[in-house]
C-alpha positions as CSV (number, residue, x, y, z in Angstrom):
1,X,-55.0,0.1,17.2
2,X,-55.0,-1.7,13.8
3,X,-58.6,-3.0,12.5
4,X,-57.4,-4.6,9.4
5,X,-57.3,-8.8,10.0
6,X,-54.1,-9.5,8.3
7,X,-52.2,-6.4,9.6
8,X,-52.9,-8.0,13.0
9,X,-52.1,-11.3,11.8
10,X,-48.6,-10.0,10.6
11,X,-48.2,-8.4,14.2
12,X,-49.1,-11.4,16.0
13,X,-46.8,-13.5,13.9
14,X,-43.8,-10.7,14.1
15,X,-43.9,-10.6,17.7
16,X,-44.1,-14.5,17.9
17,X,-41.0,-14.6,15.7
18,X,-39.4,-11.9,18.1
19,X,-40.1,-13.6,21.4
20,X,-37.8,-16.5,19.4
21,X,-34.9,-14.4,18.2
22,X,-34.4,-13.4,22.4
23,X,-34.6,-17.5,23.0
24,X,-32.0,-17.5,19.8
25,X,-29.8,-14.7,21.3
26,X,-30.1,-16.5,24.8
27,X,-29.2,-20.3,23.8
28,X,-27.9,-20.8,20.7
29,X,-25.8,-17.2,19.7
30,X,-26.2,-14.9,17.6
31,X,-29.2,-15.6,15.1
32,X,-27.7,-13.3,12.6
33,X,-24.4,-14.4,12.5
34,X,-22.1,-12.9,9.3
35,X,-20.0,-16.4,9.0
36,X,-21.1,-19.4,7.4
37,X,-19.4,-22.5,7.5
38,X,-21.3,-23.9,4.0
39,X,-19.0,-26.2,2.1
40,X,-21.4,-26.8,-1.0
41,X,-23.7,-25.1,-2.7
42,X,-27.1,-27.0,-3.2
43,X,-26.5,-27.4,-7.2
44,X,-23.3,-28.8,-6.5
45,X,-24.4,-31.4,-3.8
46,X,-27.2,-32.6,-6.4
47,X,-25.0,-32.7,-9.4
48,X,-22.3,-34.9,-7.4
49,X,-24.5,-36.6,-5.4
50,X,-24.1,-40.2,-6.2
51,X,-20.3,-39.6,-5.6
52,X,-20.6,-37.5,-2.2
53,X,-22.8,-40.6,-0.9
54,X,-21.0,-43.2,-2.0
55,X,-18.1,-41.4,0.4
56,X,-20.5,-40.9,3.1
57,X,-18.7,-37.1,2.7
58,X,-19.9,-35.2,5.3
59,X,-20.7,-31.8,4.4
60,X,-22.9,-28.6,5.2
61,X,-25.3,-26.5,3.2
62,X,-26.8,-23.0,3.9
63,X,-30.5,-21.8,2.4
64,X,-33.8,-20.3,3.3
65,X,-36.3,-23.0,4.3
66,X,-39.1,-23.4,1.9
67,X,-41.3,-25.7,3.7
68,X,-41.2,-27.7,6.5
69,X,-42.8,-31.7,6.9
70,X,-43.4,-33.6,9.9
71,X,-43.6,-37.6,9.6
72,X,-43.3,-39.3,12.8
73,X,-40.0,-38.5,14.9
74,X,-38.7,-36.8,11.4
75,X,-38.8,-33.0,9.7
76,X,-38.6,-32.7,6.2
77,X,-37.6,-29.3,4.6
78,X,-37.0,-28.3,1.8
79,X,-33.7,-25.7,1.7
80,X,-33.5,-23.2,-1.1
81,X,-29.8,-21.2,-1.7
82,X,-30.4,-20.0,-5.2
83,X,-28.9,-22.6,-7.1
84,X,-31.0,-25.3,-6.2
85,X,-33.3,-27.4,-3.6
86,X,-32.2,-30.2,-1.7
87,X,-34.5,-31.7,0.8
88,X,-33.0,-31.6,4.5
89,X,-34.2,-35.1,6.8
90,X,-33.9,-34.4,10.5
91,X,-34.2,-37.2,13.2
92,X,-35.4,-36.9,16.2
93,X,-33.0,-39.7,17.4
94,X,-30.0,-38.2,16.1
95,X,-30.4,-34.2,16.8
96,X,-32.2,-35.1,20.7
97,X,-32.6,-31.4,22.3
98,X,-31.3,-29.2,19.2
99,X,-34.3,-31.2,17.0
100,X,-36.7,-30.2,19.6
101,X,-35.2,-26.6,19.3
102,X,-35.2,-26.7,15.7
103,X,-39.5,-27.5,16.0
104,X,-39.7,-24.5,18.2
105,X,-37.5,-22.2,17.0
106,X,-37.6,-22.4,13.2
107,X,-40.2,-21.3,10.7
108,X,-40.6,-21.0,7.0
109,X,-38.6,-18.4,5.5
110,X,-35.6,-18.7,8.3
111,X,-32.3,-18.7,6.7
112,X,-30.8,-22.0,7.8
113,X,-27.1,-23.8,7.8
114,X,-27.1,-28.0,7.6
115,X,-24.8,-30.4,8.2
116,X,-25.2,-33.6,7.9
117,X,-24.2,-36.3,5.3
118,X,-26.1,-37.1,2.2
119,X,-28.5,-39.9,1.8
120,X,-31.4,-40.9,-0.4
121,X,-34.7,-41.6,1.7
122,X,-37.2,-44.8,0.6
123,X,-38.9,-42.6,-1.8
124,X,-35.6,-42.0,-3.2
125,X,-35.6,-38.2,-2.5
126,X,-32.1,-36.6,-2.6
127,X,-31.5,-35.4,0.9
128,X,-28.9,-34.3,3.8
129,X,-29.6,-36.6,6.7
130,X,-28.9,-34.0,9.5
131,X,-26.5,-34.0,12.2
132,X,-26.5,-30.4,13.1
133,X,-27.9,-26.6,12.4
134,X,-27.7,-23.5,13.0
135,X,-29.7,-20.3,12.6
136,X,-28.4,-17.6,9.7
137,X,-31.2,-15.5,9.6
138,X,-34.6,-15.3,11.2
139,X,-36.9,-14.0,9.4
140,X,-39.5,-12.0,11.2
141,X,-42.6,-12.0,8.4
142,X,-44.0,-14.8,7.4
143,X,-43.5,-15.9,3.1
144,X,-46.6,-16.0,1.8
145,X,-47.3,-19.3,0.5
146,X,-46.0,-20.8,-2.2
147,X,-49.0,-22.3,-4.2
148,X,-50.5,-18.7,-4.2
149,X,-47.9,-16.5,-4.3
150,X,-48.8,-13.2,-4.6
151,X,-51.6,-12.3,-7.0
152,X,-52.4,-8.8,-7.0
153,X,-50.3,-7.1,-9.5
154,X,-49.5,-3.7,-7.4
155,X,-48.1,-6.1,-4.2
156,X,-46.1,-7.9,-6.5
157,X,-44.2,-5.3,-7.9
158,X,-44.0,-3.1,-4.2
159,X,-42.6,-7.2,-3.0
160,X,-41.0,-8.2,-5.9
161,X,-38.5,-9.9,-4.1
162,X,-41.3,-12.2,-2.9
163,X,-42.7,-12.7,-6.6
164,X,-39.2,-13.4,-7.8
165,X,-38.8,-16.4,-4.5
166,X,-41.7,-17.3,-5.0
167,X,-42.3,-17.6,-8.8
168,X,-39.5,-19.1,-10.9
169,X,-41.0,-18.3,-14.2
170,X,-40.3,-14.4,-12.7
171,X,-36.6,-16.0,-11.9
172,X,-35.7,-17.6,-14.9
173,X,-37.7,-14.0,-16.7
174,X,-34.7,-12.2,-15.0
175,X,-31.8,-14.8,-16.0
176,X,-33.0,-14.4,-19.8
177,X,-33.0,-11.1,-19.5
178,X,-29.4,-11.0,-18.2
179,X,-28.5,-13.2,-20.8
180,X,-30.4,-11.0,-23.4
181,X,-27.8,-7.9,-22.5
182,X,-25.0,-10.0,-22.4
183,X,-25.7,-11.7,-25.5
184,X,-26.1,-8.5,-27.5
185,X,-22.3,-7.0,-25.8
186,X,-20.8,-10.0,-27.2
187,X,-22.0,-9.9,-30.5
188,X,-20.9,-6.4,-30.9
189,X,-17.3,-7.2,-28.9
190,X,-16.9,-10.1,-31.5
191,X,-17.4,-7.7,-34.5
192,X,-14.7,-5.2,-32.8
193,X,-16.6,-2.5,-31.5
194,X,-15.7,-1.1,-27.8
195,X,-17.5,-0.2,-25.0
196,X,-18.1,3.1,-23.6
197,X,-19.5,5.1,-21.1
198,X,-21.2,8.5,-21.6
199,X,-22.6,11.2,-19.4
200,X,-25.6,10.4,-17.7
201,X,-26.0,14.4,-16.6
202,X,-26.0,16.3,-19.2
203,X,-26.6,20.7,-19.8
204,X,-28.8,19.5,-22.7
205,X,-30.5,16.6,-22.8
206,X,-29.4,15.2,-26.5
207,X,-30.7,12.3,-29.3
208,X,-34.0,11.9,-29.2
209,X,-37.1,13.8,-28.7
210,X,-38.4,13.3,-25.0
211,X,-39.3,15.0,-22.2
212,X,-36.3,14.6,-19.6
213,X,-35.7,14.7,-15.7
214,X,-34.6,18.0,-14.7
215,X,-32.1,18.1,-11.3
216,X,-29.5,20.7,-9.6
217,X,-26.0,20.1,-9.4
218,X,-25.1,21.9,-6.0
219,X,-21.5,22.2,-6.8
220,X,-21.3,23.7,-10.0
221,X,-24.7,25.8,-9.5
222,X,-26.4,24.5,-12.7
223,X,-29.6,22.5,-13.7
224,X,-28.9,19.7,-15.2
225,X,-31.0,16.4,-16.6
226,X,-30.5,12.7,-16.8
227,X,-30.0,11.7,-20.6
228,X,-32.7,10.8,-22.9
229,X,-30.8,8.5,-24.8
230,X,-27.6,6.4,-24.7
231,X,-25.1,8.9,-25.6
232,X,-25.9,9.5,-29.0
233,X,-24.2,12.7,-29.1
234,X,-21.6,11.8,-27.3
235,X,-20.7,8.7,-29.4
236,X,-20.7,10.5,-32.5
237,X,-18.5,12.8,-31.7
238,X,-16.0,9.5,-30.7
239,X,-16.7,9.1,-34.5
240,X,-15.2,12.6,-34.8
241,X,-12.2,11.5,-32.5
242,X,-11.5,8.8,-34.7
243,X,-12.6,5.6,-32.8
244,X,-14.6,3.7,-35.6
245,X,-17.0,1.0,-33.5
246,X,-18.4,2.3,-30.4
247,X,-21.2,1.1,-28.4
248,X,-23.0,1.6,-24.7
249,X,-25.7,-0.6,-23.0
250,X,-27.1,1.7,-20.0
251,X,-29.9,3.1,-18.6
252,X,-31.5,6.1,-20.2
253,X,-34.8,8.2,-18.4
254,X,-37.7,10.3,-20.1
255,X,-40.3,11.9,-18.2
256,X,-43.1,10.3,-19.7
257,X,-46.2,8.1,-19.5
258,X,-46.3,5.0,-18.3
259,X,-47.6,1.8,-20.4
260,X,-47.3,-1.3,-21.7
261,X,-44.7,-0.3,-23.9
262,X,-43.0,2.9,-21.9
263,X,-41.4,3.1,-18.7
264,X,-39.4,6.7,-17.2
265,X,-36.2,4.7,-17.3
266,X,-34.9,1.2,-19.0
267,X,-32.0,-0.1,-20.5
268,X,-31.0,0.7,-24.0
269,X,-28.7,-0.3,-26.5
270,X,-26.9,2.0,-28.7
271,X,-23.6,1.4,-31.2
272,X,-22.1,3.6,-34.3
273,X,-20.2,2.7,-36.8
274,X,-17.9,4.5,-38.9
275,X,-18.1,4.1,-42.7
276,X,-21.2,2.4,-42.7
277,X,-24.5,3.5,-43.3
278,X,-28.3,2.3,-42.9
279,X,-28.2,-0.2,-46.2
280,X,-25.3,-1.9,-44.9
281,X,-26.6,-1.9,-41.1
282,X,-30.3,-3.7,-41.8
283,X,-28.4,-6.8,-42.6
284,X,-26.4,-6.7,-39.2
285,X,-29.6,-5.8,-37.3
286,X,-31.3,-8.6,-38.4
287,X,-28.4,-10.8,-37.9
288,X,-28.3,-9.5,-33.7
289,X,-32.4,-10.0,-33.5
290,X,-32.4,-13.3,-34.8
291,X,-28.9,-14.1,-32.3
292,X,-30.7,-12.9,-29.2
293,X,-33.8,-14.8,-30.6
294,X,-31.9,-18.2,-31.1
295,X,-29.6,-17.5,-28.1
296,X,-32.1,-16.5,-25.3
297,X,-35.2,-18.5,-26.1
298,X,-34.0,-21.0,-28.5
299,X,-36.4,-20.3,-31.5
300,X,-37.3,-16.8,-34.3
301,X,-41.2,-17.4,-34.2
302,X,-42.6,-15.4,-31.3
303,X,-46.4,-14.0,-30.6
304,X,-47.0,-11.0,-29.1
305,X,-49.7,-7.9,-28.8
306,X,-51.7,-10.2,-31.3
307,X,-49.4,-10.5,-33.5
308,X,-47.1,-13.4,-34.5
309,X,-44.0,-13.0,-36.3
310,X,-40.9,-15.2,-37.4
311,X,-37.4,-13.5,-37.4
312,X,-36.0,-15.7,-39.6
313,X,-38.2,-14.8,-42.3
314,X,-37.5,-12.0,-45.3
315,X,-37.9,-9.0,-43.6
316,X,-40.5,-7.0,-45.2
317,X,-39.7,-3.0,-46.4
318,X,-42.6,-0.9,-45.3
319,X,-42.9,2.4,-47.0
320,X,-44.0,4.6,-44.5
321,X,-45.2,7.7,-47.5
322,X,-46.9,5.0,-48.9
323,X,-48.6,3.4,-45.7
324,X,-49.8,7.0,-44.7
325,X,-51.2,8.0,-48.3
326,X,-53.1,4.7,-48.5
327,X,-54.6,5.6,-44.8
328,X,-55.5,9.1,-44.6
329,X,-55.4,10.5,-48.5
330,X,-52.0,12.5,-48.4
331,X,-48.2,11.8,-48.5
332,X,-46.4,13.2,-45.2
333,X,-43.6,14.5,-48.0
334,X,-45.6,16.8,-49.2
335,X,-48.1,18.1,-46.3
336,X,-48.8,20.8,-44.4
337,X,-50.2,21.2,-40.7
338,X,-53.9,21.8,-41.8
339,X,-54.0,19.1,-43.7
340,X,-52.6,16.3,-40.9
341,X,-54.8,18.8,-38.2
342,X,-57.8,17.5,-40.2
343,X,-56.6,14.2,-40.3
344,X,-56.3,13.8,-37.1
345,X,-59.7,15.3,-36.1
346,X,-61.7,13.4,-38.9
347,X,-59.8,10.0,-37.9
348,X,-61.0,10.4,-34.0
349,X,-57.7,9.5,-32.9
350,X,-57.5,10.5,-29.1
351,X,-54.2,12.8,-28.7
352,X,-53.0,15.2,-25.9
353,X,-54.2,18.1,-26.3
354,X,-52.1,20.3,-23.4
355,X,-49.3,20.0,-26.6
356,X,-49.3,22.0,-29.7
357,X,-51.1,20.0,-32.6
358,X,-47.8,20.7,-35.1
359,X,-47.4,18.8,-38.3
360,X,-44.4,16.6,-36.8
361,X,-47.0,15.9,-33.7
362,X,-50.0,15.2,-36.2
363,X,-48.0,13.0,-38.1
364,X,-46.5,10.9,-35.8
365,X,-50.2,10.6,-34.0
366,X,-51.4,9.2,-37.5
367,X,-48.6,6.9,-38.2
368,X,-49.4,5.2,-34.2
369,X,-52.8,4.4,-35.4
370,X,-51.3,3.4,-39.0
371,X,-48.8,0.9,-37.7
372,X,-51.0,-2.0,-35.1
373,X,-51.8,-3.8,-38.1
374,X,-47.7,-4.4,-39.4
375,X,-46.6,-8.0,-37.6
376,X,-43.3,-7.6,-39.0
377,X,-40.4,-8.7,-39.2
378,X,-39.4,-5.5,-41.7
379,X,-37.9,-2.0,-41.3
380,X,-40.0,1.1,-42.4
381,X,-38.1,3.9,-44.3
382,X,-39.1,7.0,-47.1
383,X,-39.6,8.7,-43.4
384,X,-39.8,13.0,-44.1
385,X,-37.0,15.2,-42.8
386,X,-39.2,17.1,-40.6
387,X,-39.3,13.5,-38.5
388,X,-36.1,12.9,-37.7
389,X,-33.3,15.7,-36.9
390,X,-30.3,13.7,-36.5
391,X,-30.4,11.4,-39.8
392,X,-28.6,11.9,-43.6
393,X,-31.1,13.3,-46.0
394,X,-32.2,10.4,-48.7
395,X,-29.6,11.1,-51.9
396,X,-32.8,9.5,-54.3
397,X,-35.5,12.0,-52.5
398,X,-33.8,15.1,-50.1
399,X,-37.7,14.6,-48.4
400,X,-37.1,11.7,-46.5
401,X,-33.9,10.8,-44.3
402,X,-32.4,7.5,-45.0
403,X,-33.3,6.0,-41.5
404,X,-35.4,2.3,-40.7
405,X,-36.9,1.4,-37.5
406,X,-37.6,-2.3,-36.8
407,X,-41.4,-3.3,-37.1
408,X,-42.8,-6.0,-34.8
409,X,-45.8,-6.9,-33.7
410,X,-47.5,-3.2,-34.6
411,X,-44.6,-1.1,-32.8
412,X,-41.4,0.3,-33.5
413,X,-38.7,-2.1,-31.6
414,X,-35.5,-0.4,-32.4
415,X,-34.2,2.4,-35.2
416,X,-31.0,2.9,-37.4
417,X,-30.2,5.6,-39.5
418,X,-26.7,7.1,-41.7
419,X,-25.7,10.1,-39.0
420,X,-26.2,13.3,-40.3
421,X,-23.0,14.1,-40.7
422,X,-23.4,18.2,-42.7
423,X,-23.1,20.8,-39.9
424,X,-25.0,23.2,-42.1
425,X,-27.9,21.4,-42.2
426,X,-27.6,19.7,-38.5
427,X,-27.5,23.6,-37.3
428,X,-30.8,24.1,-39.6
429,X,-32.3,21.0,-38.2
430,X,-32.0,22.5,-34.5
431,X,-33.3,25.8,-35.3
432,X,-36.5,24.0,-36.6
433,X,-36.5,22.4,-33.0
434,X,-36.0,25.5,-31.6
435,X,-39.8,26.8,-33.1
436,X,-41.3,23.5,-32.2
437,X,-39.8,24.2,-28.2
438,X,-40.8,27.9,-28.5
439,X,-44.4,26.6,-29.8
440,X,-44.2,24.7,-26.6
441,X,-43.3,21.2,-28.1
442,X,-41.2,20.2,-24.7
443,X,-40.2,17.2,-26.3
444,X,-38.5,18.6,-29.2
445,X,-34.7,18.4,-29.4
446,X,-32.3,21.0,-27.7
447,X,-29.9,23.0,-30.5
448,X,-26.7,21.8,-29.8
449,X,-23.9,24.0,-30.4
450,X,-21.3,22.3,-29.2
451,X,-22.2,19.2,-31.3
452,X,-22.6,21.5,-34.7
453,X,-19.1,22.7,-33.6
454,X,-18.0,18.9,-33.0
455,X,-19.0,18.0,-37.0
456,X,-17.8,21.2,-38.5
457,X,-14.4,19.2,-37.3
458,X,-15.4,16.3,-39.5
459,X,-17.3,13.3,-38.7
460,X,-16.9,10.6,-41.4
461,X,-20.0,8.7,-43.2
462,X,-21.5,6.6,-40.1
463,X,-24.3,4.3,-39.2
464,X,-25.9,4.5,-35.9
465,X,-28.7,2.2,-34.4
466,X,-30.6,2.1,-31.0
467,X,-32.7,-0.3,-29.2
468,X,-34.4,-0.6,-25.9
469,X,-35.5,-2.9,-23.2
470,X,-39.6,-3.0,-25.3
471,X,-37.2,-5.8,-27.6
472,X,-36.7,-7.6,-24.7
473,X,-40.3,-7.5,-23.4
474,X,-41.9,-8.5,-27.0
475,X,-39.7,-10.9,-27.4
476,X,-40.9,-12.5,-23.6
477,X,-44.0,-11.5,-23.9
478,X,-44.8,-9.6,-21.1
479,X,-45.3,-5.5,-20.1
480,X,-42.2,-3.5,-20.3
481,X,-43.3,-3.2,-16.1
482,X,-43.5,-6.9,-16.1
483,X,-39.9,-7.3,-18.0
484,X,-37.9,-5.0,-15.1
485,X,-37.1,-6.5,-12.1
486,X,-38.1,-3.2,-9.8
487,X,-40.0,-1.0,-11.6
488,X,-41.3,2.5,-10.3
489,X,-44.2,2.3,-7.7
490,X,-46.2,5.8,-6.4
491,X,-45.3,5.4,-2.8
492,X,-48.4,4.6,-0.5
C-alpha cells in the first residue's frame, strides 16, 4: 500500500478518470478514437477570425483543454492544438444533456474536438460558441498546473513533455533551436556545399580525442563504437574523392562527464572545404555566427557564464603561446612534461588523476584555467603540434599547427583548422597517439591506417571546421542539459 500523499492522490484521480473512460466507452463511443473531423487549426481560426464570423462559418477545432471556467449556465475553456489558444463557450441551453456530460465527463488535460461557430463574448474574447464535442483522448493523470508548472529540475527533465506544455519559454527554446540548425544548413547550401551522411558505427572511433561508446555488432562478430565526431574522417576523404564542399549536421556521442557545457551525445556541425584553409575560413565563420546570431535571436550582443560579448565586433586574435607564458612562466612550444607536471601541481588546479598526467593532458588542464577570463568574440591560434593530430603544421613556426577555435564567454565554442593533408606526418602524428593510448590516455586518437592510405592518394589543401550544440546553448543562455529537449536521465 502506498504511504506517499500524492502517489495516492494520483491513484485516486487515475481511477476516477478510469471509472469515466467505461461511462465514455458505454455512451458516447470510443474515447480514443483515431479520426478527427477538425476543419481548422486554432492559429488559423484566430488569424481569419473577423472573416469566419462575419459568415457565421461553422466549423470544428480539436486541442487539449487547458482550463476549464464555470459562469452561470456556461463553461469556458481554453483549447490548446499547438498552434494556438482559442477559448471554447459552452451553453447550457444549447448543448442540454451532452453539456451536462461534458461537466461530468471532461477534465483538464482531455484531448477534446469542438464544433460550434465563432463568436466574440462581451469581454470581446475570441471564442467558438459550441454546438457539439466529442472526446479524442482522455487523459488519465492530472497536468499539473499551469501557474507552477514543474519546479524541480530532475521532474522536469524525466516530464519534459510537461515542462515543454506547460512552459512556452521551453517551447519557443525548442523552435529557436530548430531554427538554429536550419539556419546554419542553409547558409552552407547557399555557398554550394552538399550534405552528407557518414557512419555513425565505426571500427575506430576517428577526429577527435574522446572517450567513445563501445557496442557489438552481432552480425558481423565485431566491436564497434558510435563516432566521436561528425565524420571528420570520412569527409576528408570525400575531399580525396573529389567532392569540394561537404558538410553533415548529426548527432555525435563521447563517453564523458556530464556538465554545464558537456553532454554524452548532441548535435554537431561539421563542413570541409577544398582549397581553402584556416585564414580564409575565420572570415566565413564569423559571417555564419553573426547569421545564426541576427537570424535566431534578432541581435550579436549576448551574456553568458559572466561574460558579455558582441559578435559584430572585431574579433580579437588570442595567442594561445603567449596567453600560457604570461600565466604559468613557459611557452607550451618549447616544454616538457616536468615542467607543465609542476605547473599544474603549484597552480592547484583540480585534474583527474585515474589518467596519466602527460604533457598534452598538463597543457590542456592549464590552458582551461587560462581561458574563463577571454569574453571573446576572437579565435585562438600559435596552438603546439603535440595538441592537435589532425591539423597542417604552421609554415611561419613547424611548432604550432595552423588551427583557431572560436572564444566566447571563457570557452572554446567551435574549431577550424587547414587538414593535414602529408600522410608522412599524419602516420607520425598517430604513432604519437599510439604512446599516449599505451600510457593509458583512452582519449587519445586511434592510428588510422586506412585514412593514412586515403591521403597517400592525394587530398588537396582544405579547410575544415566543427561546431557543436554548447553554440547553441551560449548563445540562449541556458545548460547544454537545459538546451536539449530530452536529455539523459539515470533511471530511478
Amino acid at each position: 500500500m502506498s504511504t506517499d500523499p500524492q502517489t495516492d492522490t494520483l491513484d485516486a484521480i487515475r481511477a476516477e478518470r478510469l471509472k469515466k473512460v467505461a461511462h465514455l466507452r458505454e455512451r458516447c463511443g470510443d474515447p480514443y478514437p483515431s479520426v478527427t473531423e477538425r476543419t481548422h487549426e486554432v492559429a488559423q481560426v484566430r488569424h481569419t477570425f473577423a472573416d469566419l464570423e462575419a459568415r457565421g462559418e461553422a466549423l470544428t477545432i480539436a486541442g487539449r483543454v487547458m482550463a476549464i471556467r464555470e459562469h452561470g449556465g456556461s463553461l469556458f475553456i481554453d483549447l490548446f492544438d499547438g498552434t494556438g489558444t482559442l477559448q471554447g463557450y459552452l451553453k447550457r441551453d444549447r448543448l442540454e444533456d451532452r453539456y451536462a456530460e461534458f461537466c461530468a465527463l471532461v477534465d483538464r488535460g482531455d484531448f477534446i474536438e469542438l464544433s460550434g461557430t465563432p463568436c466574440t463574448t462581451k469581454r470581446g474574447e475570441l471564442s467558438l460558441l459550441a454546438s457539439g464535442w466529442r472526446m479524442l483522448t482522455k487523459a488519465l493523470l492530472p497536468l499539473p498546473t499551469e501557474h507552477f508548472g514543474i519546479k524541480d529540475e530532475d521532474e522536469r527533465y524525466r516530464k519534459r513533455y510537461l515542462d515543454i506544455l506547460l512552459d512556452t519559454d521551453v517551447t519557443e527554446r525548442i523552435r529557436r533551436r530548430s531554427l538554429f540548425w536550419n539556419t546554419a544548413r542553409t547558409f552552407l547550401l547557399e555557398r554550394g556545399f552538399i550534405e552528407v551522411e557518414t557512419p555513425v558505427l565505426e571500427t575506430l572511433p576517428g577526429g577527435a580525442e574522446a572517450r567513445p561508446f563501445t557496442t557489438h555488432h552481432n552480425a558481423l562478430d565485431i566491436d564497434v563504437q558510435l563516432r566521436i565526431s561528425a565524420g571528420e574522417l570520412w569527409q576528408k576523404k570525400l575531399m580525396v574523392a573529389g567532392l569540394p564542399k561537404t558538410f553533415e549536421l548529426g548527432r555525435i556521442f563521447r563517453n564523458e562527464g556530464m556538465s554545464a557545457e558537456h553532454a554524452q551525445d548532441y548535435t554537431q556541425l561539421e563542413f570541409y572545404e577544398a582549397y581553402s584553409d584556416y585564414r580564409k575560413g575565420k572570415g566565413m565563420v564569423r559571417d555564419l555566427y553573426t547569421t545564426l546570431a541576427t537570424t535566431v535571436f534578432g541581435t550579436t550582443t549576448f551574456t553568458t557564464r559572466g561574460h558579455t560579448f558582441n559578435l559584430a565586433d572585431d574579433w580579437q586574435e588570442y595567442d594561445f603561446a603567449e596567453l600560457m607564458h604570461a600565466a604559468y612562466g613557459f611557452d607550451p612550444r618549447d616544454t616538457d612534461e616536468t615542467t607543465v607536471r609542476r605547473a599544474v601541481t603549484e597552480s592547484g588546479i583540480p585534474h583527474d588523476t585515474t589518467k596519466p598526467m602527460t604533457l598534452e593532458r598538463a597543457v590542456d588542464t592549464l590552458w582551461k584555467k587560462c581561458r574563463v577570463r577571454l569574453a571573446g568574440p576572437g579565435y585562438l591560434t600559435n596552438v603546439p603540434v603535440f595538441l592537435e593530430p589532425l591539423a597542417k603544421r604552421s609554415s611561419g613556426d613547424p611548432r604550432t599547427v595552423e588551427r583557431f577555435q572560436v572564444i566566447l564567454a571563457g570557452s572554446e565554442v567551435g574549431k577550424g583548422f587547414s587538414e593535414l593533408n602529408d600522410p608522412i606526418d599524419q602516420a607520425a602524428r598517430f604513432a604519437r597517439q599510439d604512446e599516449l593510448r599505451q600510457r593509458g590516455d583512452d582519449e587519445a586518437q586511434h592510428a588510422d591506417a586506412a585514412f593514412v592510405e586515403a591521403l597517400e592518394y592525394g587530398m588537396p589543401p582544405t579547410f575544415g571546421f566543427g561546431v557543436s550544440e554548447r553554440l547553441y546553448s551560449f548563445l540562449e543562455g541556458v545548460s547544454l542539459r537545459e538546451g536539449q529537449l530530452f536529455p539523459l536521465m539515470r533511471p530511478r
